[in-house]
PATOR-916700 format. One record per residue: residue in three letters; x negated, y negated, z negated of N, C-alpha, C, O in turn. Coordinates in steps of 0.1 Angstrom, whole numbers, padded with zeros to 4 digits, always signed. Layout:
% PATOR-916700
ALAXYZXYZXYZXYZ ...
***
This chain:
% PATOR-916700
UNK-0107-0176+0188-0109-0172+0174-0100-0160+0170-0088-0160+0173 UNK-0108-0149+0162-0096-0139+0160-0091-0140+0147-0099-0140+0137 UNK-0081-0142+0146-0068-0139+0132-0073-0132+0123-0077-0121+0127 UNK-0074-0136+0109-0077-0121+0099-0059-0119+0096-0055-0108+0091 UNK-0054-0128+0098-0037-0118+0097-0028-0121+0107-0028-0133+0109 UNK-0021-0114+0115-0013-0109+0122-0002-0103+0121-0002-0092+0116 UNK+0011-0109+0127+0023-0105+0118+0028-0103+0129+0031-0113+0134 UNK+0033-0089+0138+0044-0092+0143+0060-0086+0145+0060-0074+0142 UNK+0071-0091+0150+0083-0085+0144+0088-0082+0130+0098-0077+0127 UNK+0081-0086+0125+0080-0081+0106+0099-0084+0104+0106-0094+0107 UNK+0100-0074+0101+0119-0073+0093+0121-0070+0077+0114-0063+0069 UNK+0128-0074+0075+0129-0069+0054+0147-0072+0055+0153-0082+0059 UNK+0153-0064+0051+0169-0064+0042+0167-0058+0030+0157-0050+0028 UNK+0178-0063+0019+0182-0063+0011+0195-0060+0014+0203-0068+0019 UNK+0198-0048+0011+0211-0042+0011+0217-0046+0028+0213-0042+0039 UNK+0229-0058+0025+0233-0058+0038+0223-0076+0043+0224-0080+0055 UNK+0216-0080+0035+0210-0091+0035+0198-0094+0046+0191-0094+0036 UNK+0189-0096+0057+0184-0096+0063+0172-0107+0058+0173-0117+0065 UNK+0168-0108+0053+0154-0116+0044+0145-0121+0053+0141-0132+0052 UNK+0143-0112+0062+0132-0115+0073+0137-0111+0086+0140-0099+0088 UNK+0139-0119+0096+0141-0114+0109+0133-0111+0123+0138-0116+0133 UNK+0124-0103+0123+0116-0100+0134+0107-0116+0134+0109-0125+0141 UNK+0096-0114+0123+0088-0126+0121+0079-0123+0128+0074-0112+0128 UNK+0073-0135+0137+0057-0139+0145+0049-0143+0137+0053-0154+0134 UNK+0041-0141+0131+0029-0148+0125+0017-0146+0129+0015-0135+0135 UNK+0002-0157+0126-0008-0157+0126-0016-0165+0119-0015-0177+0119 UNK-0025-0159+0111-0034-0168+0105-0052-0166+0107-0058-0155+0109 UNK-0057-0180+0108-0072-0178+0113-0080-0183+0102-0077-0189+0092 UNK-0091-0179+0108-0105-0184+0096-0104-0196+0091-0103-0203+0101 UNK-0104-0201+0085-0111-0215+0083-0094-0223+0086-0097-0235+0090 UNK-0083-0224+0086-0075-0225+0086-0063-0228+0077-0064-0218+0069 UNK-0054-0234+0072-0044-0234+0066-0036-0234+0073-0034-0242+0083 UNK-0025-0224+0069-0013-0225+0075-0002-0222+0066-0001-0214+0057 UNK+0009-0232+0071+0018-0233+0059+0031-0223+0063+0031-0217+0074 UNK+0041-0222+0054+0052-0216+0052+0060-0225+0051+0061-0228+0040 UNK+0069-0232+0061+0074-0243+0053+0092-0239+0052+0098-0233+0061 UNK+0097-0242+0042+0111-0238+0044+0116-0241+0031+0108-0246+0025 UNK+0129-0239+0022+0135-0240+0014+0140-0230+0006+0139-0220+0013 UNK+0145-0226-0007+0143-0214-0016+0153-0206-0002+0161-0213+0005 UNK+0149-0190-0001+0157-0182+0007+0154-0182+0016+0162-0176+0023 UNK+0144-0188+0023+0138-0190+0039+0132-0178+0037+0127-0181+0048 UNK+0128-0168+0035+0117-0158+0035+0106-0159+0033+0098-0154+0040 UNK+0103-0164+0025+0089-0167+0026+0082-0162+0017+0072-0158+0021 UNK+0084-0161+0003+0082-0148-0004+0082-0134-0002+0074-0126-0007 UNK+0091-0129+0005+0094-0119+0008+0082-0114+0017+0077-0103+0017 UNK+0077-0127+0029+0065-0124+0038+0056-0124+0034+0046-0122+0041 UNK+0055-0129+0017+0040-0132+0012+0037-0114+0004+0028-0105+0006 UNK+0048-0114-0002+0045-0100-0010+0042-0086+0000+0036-0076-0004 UNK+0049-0088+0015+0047-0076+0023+0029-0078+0024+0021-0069+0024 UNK+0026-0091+0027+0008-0090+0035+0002-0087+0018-0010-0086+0018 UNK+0006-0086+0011+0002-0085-0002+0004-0069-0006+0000-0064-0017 UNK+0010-0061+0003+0015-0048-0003+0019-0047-0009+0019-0035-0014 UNK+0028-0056-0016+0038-0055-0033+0050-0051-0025+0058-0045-0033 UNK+0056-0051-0012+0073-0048-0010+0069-0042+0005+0059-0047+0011 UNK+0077-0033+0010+0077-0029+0017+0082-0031+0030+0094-0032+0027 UNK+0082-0032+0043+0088-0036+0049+0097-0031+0060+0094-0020+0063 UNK+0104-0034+0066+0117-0023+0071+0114-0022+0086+0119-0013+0093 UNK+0106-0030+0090+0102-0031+0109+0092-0039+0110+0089-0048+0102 UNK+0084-0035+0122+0076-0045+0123+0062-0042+0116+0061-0034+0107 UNK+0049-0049+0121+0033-0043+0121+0029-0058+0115+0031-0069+0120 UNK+0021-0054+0102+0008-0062+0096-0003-0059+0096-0005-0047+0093 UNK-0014-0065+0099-0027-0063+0099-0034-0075+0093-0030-0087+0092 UNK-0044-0070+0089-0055-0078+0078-0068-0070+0081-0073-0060+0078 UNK-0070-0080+0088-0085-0076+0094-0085-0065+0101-0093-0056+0100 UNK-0076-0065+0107-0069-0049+0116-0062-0040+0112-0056-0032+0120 UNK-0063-0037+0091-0057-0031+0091-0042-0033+0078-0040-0041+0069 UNK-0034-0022+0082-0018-0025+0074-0023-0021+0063-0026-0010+0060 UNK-0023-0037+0055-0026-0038+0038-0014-0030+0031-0016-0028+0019 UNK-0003-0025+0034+0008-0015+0029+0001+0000+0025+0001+0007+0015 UNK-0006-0001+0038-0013+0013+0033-0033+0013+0027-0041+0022+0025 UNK-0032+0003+0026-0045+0005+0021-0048-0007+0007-0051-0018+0011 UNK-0046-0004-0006-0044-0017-0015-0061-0014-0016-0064-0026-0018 UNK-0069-0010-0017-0087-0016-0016-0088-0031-0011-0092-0041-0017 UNK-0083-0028+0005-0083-0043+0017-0079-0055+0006-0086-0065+0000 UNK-0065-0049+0006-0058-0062-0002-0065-0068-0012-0069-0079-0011 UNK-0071-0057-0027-0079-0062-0039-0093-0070-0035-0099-0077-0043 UNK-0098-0068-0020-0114-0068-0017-0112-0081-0012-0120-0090-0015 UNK-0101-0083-0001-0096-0091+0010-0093-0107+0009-0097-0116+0016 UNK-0081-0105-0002-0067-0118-0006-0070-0120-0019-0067-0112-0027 UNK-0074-0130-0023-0068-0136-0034-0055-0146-0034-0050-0153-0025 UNK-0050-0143-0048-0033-0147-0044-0026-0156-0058-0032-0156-0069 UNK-0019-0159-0056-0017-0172-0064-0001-0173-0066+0005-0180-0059 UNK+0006-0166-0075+0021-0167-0072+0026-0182-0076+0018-0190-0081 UNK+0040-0184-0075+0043-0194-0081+0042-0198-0096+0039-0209-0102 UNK+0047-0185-0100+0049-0186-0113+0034-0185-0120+0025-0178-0117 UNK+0034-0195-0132+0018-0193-0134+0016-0178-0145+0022-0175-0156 UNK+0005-0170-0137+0006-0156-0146-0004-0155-0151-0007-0143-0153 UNK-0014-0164-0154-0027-0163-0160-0020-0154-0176-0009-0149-0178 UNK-0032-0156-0185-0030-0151-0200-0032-0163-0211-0042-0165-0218 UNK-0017-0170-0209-0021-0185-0218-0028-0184-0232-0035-0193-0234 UNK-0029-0175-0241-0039-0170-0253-0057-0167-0249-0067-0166-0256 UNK-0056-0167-0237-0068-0169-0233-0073-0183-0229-0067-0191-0221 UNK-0088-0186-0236-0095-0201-0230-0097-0197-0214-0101-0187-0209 UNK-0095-0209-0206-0102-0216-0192-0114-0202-0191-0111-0193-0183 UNK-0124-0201-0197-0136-0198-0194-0129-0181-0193-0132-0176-0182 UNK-0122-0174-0202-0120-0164-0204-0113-0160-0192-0119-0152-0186 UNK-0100-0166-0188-0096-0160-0179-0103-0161-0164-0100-0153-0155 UNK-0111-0168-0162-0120-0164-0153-0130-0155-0155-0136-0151-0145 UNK-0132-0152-0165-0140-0139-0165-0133-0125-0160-0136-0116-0153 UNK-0119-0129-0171-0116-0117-0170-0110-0116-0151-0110-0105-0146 UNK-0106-0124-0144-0102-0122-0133-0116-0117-0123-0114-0115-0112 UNK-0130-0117-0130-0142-0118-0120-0142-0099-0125-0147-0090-0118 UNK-0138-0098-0137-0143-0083-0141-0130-0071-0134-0132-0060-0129 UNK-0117-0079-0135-0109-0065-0125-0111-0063-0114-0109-0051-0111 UNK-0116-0074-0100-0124-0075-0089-0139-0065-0089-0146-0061-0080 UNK-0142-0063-0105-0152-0052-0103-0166-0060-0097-0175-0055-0090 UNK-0165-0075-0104-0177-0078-0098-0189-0077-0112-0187-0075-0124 UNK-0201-0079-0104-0214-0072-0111-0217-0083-0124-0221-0094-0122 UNK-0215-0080-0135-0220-0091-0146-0224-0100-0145-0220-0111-0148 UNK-0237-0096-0139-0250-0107-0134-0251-0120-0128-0259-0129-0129 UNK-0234-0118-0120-0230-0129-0108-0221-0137-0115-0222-0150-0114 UNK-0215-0133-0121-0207-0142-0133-0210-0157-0134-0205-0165-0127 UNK-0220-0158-0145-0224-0173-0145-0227-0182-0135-0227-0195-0137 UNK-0229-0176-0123-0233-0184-0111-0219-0192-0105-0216-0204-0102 UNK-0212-0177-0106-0198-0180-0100-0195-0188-0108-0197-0200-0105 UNK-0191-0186-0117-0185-0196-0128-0188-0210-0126-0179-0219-0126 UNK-0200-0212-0125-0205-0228-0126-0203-0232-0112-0205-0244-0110 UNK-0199-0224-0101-0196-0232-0089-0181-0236-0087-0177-0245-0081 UNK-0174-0228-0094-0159-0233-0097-0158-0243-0105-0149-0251-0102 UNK-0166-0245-0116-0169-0257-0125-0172-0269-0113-0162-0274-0108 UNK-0179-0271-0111-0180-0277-0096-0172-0286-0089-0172-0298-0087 UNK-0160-0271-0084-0151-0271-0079-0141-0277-0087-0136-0288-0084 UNK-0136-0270-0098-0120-0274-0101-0123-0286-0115-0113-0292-0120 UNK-0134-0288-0118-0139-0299-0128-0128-0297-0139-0119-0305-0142 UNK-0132-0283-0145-0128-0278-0159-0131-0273-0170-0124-0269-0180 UNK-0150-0276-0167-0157-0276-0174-0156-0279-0190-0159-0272-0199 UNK-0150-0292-0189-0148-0299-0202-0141-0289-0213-0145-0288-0224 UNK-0127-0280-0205-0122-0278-0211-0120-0260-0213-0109-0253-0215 UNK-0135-0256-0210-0138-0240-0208-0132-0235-0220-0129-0224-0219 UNK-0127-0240-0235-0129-0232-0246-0115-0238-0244-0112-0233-0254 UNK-0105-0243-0240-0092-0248-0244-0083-0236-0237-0086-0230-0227 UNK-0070-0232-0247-0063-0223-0240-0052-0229-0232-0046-0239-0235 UNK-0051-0220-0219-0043-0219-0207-0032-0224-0209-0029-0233-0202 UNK-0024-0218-0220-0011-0226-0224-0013-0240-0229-0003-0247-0232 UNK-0022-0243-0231-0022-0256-0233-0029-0267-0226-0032-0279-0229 UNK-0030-0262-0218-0038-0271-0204-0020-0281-0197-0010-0275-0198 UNK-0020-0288-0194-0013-0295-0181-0006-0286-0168-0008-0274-0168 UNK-0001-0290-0162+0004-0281-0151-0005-0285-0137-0007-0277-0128 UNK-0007-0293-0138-0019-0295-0125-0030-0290-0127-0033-0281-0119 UNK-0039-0293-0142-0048-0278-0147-0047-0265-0147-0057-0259-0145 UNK-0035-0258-0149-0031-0245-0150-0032-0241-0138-0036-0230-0134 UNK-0025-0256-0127-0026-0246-0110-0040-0246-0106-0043-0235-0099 UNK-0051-0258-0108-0064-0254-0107-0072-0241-0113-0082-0236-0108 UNK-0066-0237-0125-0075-0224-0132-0070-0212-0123-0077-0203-0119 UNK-0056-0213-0120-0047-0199-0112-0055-0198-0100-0057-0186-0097 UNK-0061-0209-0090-0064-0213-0077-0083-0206-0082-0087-0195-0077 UNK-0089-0213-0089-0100-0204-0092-0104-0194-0096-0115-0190-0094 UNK-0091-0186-0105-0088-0171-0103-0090-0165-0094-0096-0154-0093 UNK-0083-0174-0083-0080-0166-0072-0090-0166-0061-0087-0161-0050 UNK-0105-0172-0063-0115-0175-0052-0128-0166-0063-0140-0167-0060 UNK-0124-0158-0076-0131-0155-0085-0143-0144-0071-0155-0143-0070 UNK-0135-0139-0065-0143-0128-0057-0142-0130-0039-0138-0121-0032 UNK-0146-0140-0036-0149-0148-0027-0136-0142-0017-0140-0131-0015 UNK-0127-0143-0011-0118-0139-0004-0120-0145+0006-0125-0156+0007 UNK-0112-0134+0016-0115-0141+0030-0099-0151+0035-0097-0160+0043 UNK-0088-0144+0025-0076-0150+0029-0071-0153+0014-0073-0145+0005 UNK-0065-0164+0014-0061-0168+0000-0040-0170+0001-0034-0179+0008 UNK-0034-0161-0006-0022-0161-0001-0015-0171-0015-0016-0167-0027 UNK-0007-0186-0009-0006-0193-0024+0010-0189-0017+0013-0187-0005 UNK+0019-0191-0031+0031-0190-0030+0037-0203-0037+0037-0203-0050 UNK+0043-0214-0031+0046-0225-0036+0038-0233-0049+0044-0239-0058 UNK+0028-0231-0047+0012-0234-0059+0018-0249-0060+0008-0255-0063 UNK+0028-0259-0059+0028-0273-0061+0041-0276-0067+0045-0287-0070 UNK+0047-0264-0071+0063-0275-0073+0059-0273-0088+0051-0266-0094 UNK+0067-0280-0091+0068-0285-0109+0056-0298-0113+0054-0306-0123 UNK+0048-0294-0097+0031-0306-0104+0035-0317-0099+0043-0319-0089 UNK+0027-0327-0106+0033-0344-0110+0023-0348-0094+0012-0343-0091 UNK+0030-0355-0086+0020-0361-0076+0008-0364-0074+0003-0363-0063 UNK+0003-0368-0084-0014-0368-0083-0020-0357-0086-0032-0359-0088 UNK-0018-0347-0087-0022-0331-0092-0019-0327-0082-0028-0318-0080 UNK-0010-0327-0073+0000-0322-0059-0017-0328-0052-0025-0320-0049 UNK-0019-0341-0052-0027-0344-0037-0044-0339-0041-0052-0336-0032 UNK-0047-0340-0056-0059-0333-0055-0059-0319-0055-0070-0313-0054 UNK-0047-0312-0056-0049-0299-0054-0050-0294-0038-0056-0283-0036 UNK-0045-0302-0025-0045-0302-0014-0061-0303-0012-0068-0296-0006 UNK-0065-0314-0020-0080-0317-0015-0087-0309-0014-0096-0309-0006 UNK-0084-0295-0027-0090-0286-0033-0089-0274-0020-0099-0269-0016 UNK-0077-0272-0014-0072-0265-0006-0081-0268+0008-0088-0259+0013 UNK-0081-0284+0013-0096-0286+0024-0105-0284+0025-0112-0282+0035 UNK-0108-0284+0008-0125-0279+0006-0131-0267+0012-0140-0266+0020 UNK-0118-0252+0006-0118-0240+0005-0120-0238+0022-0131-0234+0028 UNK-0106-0242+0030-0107-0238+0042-0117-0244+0052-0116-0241+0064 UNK-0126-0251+0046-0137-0256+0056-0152-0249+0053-0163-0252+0056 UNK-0145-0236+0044-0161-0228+0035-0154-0217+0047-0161-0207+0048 UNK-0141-0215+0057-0142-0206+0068-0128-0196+0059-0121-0189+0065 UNK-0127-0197+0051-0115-0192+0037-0101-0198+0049-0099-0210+0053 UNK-0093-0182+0050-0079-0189+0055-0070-0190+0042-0069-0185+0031 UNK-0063-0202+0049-0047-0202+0035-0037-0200+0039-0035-0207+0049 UNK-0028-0193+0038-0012-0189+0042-0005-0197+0024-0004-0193+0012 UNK-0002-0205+0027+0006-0211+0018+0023-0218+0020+0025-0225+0029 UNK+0031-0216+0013+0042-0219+0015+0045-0230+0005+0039-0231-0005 UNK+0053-0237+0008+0060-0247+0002+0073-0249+0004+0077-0240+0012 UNK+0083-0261-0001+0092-0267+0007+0094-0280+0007+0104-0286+0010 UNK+0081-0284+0004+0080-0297+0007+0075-0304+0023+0063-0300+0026 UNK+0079-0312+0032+0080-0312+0041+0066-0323+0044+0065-0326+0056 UNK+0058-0329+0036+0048-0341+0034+0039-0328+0032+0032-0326+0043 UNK+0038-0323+0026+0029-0311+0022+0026-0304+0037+0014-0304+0039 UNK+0033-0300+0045+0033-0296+0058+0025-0304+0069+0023-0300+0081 UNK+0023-0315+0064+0010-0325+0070-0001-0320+0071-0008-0323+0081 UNK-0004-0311+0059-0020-0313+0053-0023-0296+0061-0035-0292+0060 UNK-0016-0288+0067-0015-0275+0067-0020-0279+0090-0015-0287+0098 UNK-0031-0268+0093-0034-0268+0106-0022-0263+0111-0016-0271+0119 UNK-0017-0252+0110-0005-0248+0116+0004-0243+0104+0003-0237+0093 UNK+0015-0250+0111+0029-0247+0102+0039-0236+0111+0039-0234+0123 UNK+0047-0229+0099+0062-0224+0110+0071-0225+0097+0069-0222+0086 UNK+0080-0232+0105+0094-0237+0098+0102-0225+0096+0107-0218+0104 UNK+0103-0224+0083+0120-0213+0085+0130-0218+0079+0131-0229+0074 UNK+0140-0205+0081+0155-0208+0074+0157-0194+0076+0152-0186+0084 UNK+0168-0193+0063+0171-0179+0065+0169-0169+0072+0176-0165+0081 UNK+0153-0163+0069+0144-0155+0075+0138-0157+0092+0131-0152+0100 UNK+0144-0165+0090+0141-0168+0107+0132-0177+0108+0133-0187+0101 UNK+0119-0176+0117+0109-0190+0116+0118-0197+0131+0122-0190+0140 UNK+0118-0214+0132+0122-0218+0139+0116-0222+0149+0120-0219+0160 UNK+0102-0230+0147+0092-0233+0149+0078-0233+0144+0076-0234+0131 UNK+0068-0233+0153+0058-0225+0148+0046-0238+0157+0048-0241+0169 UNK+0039-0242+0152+0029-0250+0157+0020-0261+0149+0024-0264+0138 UNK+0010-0267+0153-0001-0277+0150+0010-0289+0147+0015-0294+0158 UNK+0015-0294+0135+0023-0305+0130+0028-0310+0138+0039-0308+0144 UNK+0012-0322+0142+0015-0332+0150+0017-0333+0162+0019-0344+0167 UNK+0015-0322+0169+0022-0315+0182+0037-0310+0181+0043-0307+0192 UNK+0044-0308+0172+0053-0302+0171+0063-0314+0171+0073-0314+0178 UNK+0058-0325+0162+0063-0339+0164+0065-0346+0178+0075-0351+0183 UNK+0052-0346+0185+0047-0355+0197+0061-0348+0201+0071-0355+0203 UNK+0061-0335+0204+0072-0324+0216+0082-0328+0211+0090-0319+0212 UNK+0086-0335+0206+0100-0329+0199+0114-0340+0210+0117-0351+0206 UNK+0117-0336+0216+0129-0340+0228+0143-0344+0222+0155-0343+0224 UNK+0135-0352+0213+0151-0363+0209+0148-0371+0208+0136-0375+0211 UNK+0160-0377+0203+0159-0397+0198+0165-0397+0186+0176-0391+0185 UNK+0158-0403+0174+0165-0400+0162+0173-0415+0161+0166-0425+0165 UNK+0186-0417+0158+0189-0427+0154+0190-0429+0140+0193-0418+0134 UNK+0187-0441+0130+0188-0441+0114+0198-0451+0115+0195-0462+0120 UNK+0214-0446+0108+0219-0456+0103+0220-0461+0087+0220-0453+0077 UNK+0220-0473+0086+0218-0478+0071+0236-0473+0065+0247-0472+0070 UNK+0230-0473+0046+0244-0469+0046+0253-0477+0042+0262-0472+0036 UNK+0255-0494+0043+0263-0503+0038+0271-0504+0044+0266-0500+0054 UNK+0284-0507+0047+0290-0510+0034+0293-0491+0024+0297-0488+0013 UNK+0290-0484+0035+0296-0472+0031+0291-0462+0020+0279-0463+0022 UNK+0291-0453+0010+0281-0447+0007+0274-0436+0014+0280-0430+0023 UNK+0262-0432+0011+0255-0426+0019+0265-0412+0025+0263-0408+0037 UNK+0272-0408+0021+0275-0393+0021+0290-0397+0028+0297-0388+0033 UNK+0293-0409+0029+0311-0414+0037+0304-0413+0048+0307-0402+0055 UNK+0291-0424+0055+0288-0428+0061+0281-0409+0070+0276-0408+0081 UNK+0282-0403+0065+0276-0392+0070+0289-0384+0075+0291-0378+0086 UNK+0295-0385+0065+0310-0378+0070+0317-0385+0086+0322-0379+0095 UNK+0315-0395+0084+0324-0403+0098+0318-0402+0103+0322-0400+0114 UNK+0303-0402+0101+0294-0399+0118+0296-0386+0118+0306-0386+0124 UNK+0294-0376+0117+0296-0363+0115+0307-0359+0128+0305-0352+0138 UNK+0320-0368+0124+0336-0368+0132+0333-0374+0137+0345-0378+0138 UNK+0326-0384+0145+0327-0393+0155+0319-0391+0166+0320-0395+0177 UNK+0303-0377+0158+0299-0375+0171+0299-0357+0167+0290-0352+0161 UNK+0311-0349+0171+0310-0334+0167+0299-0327+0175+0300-0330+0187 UNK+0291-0320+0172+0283-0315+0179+0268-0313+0176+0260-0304+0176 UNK+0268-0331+0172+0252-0337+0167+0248-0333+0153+0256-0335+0143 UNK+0237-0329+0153+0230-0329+0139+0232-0341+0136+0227-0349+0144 UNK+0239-0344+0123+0244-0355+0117+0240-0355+0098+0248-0351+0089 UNK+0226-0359+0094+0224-0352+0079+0217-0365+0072+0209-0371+0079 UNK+0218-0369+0061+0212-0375+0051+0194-0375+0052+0186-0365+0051 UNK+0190-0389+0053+0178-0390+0049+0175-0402+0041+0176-0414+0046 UNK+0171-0397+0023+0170-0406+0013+0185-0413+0018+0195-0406+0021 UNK+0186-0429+0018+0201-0436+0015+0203-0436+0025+0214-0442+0027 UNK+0196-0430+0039+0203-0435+0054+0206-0417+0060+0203-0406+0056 UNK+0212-0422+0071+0218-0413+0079+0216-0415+0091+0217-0425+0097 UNK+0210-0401+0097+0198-0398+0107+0209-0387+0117+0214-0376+0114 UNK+0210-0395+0128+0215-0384+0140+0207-0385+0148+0203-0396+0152 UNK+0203-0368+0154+0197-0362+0165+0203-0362+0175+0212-0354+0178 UNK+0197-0373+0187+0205-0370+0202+0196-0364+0211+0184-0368+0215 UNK+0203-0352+0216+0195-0346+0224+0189-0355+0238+0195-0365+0239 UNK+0180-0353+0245+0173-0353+0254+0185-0360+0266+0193-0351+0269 UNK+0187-0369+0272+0191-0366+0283+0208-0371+0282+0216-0369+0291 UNK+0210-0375+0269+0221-0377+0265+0224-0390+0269+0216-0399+0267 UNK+0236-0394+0276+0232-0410+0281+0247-0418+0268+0249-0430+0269 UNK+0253-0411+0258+0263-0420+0251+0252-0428+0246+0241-0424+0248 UNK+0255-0443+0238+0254-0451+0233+0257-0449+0218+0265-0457+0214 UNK+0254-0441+0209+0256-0440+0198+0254-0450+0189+0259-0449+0178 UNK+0246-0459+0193+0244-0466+0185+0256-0477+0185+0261-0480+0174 UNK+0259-0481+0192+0276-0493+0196+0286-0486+0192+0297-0492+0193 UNK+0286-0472+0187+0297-0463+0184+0299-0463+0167+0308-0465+0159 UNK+0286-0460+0166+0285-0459+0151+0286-0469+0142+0290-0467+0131 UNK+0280-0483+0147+0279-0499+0141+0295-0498+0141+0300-0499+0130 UNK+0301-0497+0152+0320-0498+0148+0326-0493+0138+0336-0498+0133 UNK+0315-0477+0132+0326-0476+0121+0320-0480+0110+0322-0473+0100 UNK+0312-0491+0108+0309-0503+0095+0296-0503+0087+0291-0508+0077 UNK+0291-0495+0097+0274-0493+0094+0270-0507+0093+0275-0514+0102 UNK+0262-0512+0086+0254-0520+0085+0243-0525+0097+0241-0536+0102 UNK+0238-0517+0098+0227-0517+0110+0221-0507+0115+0221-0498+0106 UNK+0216-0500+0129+0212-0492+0131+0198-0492+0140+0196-0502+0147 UNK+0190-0482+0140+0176-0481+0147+0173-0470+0152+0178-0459+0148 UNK+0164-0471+0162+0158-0459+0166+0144-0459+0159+0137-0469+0158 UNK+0142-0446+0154+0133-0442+0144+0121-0429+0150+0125-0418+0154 UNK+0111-0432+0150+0099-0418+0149+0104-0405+0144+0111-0404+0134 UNK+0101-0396+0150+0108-0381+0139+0102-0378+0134+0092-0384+0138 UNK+0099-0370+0123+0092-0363+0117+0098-0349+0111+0109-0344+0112 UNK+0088-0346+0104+0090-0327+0104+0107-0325+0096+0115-0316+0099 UNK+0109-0332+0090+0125-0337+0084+0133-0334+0095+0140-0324+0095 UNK+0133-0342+0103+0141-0345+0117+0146-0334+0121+0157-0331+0122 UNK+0128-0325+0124+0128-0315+0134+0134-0302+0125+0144-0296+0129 UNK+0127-0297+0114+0137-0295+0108+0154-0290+0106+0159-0279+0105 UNK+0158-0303+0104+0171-0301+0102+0180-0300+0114+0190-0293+0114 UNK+0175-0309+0125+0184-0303+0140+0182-0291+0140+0192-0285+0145 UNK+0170-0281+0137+0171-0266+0144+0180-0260+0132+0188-0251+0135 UNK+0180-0264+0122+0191-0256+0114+0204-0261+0112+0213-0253+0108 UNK+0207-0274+0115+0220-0278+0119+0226-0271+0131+0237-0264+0131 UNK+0217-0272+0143+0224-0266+0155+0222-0247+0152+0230-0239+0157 UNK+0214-0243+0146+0215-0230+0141+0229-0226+0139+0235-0217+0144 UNK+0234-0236+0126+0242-0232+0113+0260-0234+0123+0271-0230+0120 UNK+0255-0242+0138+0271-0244+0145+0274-0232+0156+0283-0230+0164 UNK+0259-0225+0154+0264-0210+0167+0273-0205+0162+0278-0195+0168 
***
C-alpha cells in the first residue's frame, strides 16, 4: 500500500532546543495513526510542518509525493486539520460554521446541502444547527471542529490532541467517529497522550523529547516487548516511598508509578529474583503482570533519561 505521507529524518530546533530529532514517519490510506507522547514530545511541531505552518530544519516531507512546505494548494485541497484548541467562530450557529468552512475550500454552492446533511448523519447535530458554537458542550464543539474538517472530503485528516478536556463518553464516541472516517479509505495522523487512546490507532510511534521511540501495530508492539513487568502493591508504604526504595534497591531498572502500585521492568534474561527482594522491603504483595503501552512506554524513557 503506498503512504499519502512520508516523513523522513525530519529535524526542528528552537534556538538551542532540538523539538524534533531526525523523525521516521508514515501514514497510509484508510489508516489511523497515532502520535502518542506527552506535552513536549514533538508532536505538534510534526503536525504544523505536514501542515506547512513551521518550517523545518532537516529532513524531506511528502504528501502525496509532494513537500506541502512548498506547495499550500496540496495542503488546502489535501488535509483537513483540527487543532487542539477549538478555533471554530463561537458567535456562529452549528449550521453556519460549516458553511462557512465548505465556502473557504472554495466548494461549489450547489454541493452544500448534500454535504451538510451527510455530516448530519455523521456527527448527529442536526438538532442543534441553529444553536451557537459557544454554547454547544465540549464533546459537541469537538464533533462540529471534526466536521469542519471533512467539509471538503480530504484524503489526510491531521487532529492535534482533538480529546483532552472531553468527558469520557464524548472521548469514545468521538473514536467511533474516527473508525467510521478511516474505513471511508480517509488517513488520520492524530496525536494524543493518552495511552488507552493508542489502542484504537492501526499504528502508533511513541515519543519523548522529539525522539519517536517506537513505532508499530499496538498489539505487536506489546506481544514483542522483552520484559517481565513486576507490580508491587503499595502497603504498608505510600505509593511514591515504595517507588523510592525500589528505585535504590534495584539501580538500573525502570522503577515508576502505576495508579497506587509500583511497576519494575526486568529485562530479558535477567535471572535476580526481584520479587523475594522487594517483598523484604515491606511490600505487601507482589505479581507478575501483562505489559502494556504504559509499561513499554516508560522503560524506553526511563532507560533513555539514565544514558
Amino acid at each position: 500500500m503506498k503512504e499519502i505521507l512520508a516523513i523522513k529524518s525530519l529535524t526542528k530546533q528552537y534556538g538551542n532546543m532540538e523539538a524534533l530529532k531526525k523523525v521516521d514517519l508514515k501514514a497510509y490510506p484508510g489508516e489511523i495513526t497515532g502520535l502518542i507522547g506527552p506535552d513536549g514530545a514533538g508532536k505538534s511541531s510534526l503536525m504544523r510542518i505536514v501542515l506547512g505552518l513551521l518550517k523545518r530544519d532537516g529532513g524531506d516531507v511528502a504528501l502525496s509525493g509532494t513537500d506541502p512546505g512548498t506547495d499550500r494548494s496540496l495542503v488546502r485541497n489535501k488535509v483537513g486539520y483540527m487543532p487542539e484548541v477549538f478555533s471554530l467562530y463561537t458567535d456562529l450557529s452549528v449550521e453556519e460554521n460549516l458553511e462557512f468552512s465548505f465556502r473557504i475550500h472554495r466548494g461549489n454552492p450547489a454541493e452544500f446541502p448534500s454535504k451538510r446533511d451527510r455530516l448530519y448523519r455523521f456527527n448527529r447535530l442536526q438538532n442543534f444547527a441553529g444553536t451557537r458554537a459557544g454554547n454547544l458542550s465540549g464533546g459537541m464543539k469537538q464533533k462540529l471542529a471534526l466536521s469542519c474538517a471533512l467539509m471538503h472530503d480530504p484524503e489526510l485528516l491531521v487532529l492535534d490532541e482533538p480529546t483532552t478536556g472531553v468527558d469520557p463518553l464524548s472521548r469514545r464516541e468521538f473514536w467511533q467517529m474516527l473508525k467510521e472516517i478511516s474505513g471511508r479509505g480517509i488517513s488520520i495522523l492524530v496525536s494524543t497522550p493518552y495511552m488507552e487512546e493508542a489502542l484504537q490507532c492501526d499504528r502508533i510511534s511513541l515519543m519523548d523529547k522529539g525522539s519517536i521511540l517506537l513505532t508499530g501495530k499496538p498489539e505487536e508492539l506489546i506481544k514483542s516487548f522483552p520484559r517481565r513487568i513486576l507490580e508491587f502493591h503499595s502497603s504498608p508504604h505510600p505509593p511514591q516511598e515504595l517507588r523510592r526504595l525500589l528505585s535504590a534497591a534495584f539501580p538500573g531498572y525502570p522503577v515508576y508509578l502505576s495508579g497506587r502500585r509500583v511497576h519494575i521492568s526486568q529485562p530479558e534474561g535477567d535471572g535476580r529474583n526481584l520479587k523475594d527482594i522487594g517483598e523484604q522491603l515491606g511490600s505487601a504483595s507482589c505479581k507478575t503482570v501483562y505489559p502494556d503501552l504504559e509499561d513499554l512506554f516508560l522503560t524506553h524513557v526511563l532507560e533513555r533519561t539514565a544514558l
